[in-house]
C-alpha positions, 0 to 999 in steps of 0.5 A: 396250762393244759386244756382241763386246767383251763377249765377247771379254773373257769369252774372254780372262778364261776363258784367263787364268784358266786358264793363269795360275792366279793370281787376278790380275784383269784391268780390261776396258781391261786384257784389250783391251790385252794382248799376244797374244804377251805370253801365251806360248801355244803353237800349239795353245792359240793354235787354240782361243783363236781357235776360242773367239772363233770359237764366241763371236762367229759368225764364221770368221777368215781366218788370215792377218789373225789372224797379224798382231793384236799385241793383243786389241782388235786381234783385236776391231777383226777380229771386229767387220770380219767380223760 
């Protein structure tokens, strides 16, 4: 598992855990395979999962290739084109 997984997946466990409220736990295999829109974030919590990701990995994301990541390896597979 490279570096930008691990720490996507500890951004993506933190909001889940948070909007969820659960206590579901997650695999790792299972958070890159989730679907963004499966989350049912609205337009703010998408800003600050993606200003998380941006704080986490040190980068800046171009929006528009954002916008077409269906699933957080997809976000993934972006951040590690970017670093």
């Amino acid at each position: 598992m490279t570096d930008i997984e691990v720490k996507m997946i500890s951004v993506v466990d933190a909001l889940l855990r948070q909007k969820v409220r659960s206590g579901g736990e997650f695999s790792d295999g299972e958070l890159m395979d989730i679907e963004i829109a499966g989350l049912h974030l609205d337009s703010l919590e998408k800003m600050e999962l993606i200003m998380e990701i941006e704080d986490a990995c040190g980068v800046l994301l171009d929006e528009e290739s954002v916008l077409k990541c269906r699933k957080i390896k997809d976000l993934v597979g972006l951040v590690e084109q970017t670093v």
